[in-house]
C-alpha positions in Angstrom: -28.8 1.9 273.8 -25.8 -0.3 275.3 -22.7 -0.3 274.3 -20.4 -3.1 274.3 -16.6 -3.8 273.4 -16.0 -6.6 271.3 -13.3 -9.9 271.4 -12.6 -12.0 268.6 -11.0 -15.6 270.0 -10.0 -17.7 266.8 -9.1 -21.3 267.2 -6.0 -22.8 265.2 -2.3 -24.0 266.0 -2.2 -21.0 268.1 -5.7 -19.1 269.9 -5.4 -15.9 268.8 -7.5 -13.2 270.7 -8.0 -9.2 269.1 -9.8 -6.7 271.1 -9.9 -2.4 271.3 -10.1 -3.0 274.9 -6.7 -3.5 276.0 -5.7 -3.2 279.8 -8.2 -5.7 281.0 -7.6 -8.5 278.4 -4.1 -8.0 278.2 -3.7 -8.1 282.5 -6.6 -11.4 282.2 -4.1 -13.4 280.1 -0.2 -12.2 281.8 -0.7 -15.2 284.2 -2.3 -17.9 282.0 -0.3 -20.7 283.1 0.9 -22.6 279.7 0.9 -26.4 279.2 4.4 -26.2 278.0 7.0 -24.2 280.1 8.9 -23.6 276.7 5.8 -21.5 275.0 4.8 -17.9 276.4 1.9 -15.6 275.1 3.0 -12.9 273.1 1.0 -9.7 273.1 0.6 -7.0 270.2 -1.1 -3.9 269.3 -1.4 -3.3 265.9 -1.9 0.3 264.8 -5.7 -0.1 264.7 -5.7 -0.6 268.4 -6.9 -4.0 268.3 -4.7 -6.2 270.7 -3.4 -9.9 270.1 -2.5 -12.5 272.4 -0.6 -15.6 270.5 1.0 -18.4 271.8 3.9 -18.9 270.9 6.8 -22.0 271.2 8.8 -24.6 269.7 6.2 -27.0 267.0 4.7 -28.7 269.8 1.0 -29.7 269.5 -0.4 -28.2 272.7 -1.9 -25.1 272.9 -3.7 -23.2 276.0 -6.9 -25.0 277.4 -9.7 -23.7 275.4 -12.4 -24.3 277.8 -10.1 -22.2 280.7 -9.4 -19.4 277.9 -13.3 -19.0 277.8 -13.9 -19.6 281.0 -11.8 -17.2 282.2 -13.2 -14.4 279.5 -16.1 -15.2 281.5 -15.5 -14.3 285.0 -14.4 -11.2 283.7 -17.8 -10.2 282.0 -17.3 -11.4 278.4 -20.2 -13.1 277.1 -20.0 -15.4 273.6 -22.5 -14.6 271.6 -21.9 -15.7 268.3 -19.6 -18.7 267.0 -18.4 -19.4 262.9 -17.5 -23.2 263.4 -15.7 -23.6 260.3 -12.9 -21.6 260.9 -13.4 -21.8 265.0 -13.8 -18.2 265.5 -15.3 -17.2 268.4 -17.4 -13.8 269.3 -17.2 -12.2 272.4 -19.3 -9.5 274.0 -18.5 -7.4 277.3 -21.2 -4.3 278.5 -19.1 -1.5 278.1 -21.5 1.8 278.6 -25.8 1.7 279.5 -27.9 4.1 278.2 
């Protein structure tokens, strides 16, 4: 059976993205350029291990191009495969280990 890691990309004022698969998300998103030079992505790991990437910046009403953000999830082997439109969350699938 395959295994995959999971990433969770939720639209709001801010994309938020949580993941257990750190290095390579985390490296994907250092030099996502931002539309405003006064925001800049903030990265966490919560005790769970789960990793978030947040814009953050003055109350402006831009936020990172969501179509890049996926698009660049996808050159680096994340697949969506499931979307909640109501609250804009977005599933993400990457091939982690075949059996």
């Amino acid at each position: 059976m395959n295994q995959y890691a999971m990433l969770t990309l939720v639209v709001d004022d801010e994309i938020s993205l949580s993941t257990y698969e750190i290095d390579p998300v985390e490296q994907l998103f250092t030099g996502l350029e931002l539309p405003n030079p006064e925001e800049k992505l903030v990265i966490k790991k919560d005790r769970g291990g789960t990793i978030r990437l947040t814009i953050k910046g003055k109350k402006t009403k831009t936020r990172p191009d969501l179509n890049r953000i996926i698009h660049l999830l996808g050159e680096n082997g994340w697949e969506p495969f499931s979307v909640h439109t109501a609250s804009q969350t977005y599933y993400f699938r990457k091939l982690a280990k075949k059996q």
